[in-house]
C-alpha positions in Angstrom: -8.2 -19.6 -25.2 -4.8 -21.0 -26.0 -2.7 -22.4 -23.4 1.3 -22.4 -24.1 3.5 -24.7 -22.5 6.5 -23.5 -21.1 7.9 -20.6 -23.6 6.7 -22.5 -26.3 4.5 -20.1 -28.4 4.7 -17.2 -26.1 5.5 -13.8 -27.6 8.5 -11.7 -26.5 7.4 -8.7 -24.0 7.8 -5.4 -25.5 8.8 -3.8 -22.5 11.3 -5.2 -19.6 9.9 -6.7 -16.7 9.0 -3.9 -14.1 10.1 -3.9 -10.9 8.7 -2.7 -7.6 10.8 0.7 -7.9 9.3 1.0 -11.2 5.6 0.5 -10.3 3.5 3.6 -8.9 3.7 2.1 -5.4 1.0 -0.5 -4.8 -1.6 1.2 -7.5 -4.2 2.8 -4.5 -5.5 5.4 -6.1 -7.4 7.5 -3.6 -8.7 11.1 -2.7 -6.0 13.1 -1.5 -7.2 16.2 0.9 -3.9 18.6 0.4 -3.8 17.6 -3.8 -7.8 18.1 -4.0 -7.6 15.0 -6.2 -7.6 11.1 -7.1 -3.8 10.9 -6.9 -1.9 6.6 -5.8 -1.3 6.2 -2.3 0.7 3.4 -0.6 -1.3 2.0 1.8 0.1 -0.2 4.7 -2.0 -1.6 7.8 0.5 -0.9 11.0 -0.1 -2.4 14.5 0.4 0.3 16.9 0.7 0.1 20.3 -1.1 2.4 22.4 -0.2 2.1 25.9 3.0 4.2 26.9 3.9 1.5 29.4 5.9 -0.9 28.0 4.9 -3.5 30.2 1.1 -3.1 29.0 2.5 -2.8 25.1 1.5 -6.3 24.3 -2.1 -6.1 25.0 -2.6 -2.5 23.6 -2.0 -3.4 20.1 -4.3 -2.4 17.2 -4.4 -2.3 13.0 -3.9 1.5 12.1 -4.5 2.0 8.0 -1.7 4.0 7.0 -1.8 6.0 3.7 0.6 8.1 2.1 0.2 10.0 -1.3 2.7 9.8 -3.7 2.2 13.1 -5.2 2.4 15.7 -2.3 3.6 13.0 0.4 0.8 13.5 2.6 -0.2 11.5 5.4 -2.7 9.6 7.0 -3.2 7.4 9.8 -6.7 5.8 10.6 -7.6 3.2 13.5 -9.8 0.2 12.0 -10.6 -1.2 15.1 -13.1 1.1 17.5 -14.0 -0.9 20.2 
């Protein structure tokens, strides 16, 4: 393995740096129900409240995993905590 110190021996990229409009979203790839495929999904984890009164909001908070797919635009929303 050979380390390289600073930009001392390293090679010139090929390609310009990417960017994150460049890159497929965040690189999920998951099933997609309305494609009927493995298509990349960004997937963000949301906390929802779920109490209408906004006095209550606070404590009524909980992690929702929220996909969408890139291809069709699709949605999904799924509660990861079921107490």
């Amino acid at each position: 393995m050979q380390v390289f110190d600073g930009c001392e021996g390293a090679m010139a990229a090929t390609n310009p740096p990417r960017t994150a409009i460049d890159q497929p979203l965040n690189g999920t790839v998951e099933l997609c129900d309305e494609c009927e495929t493995e298509t990349p999904h960004e997937v963000a984890i949301e906390i929802r409240s779920e109490s209408a009164d906004p006095a209550n909001a606070g404590c009524s908070r909980e992690p929702y995993r929220v996909t969408t797919c890139s291809h069709c635009g699709t949605g999904t929303v799924l509660r990861m905590n079921n107490a």
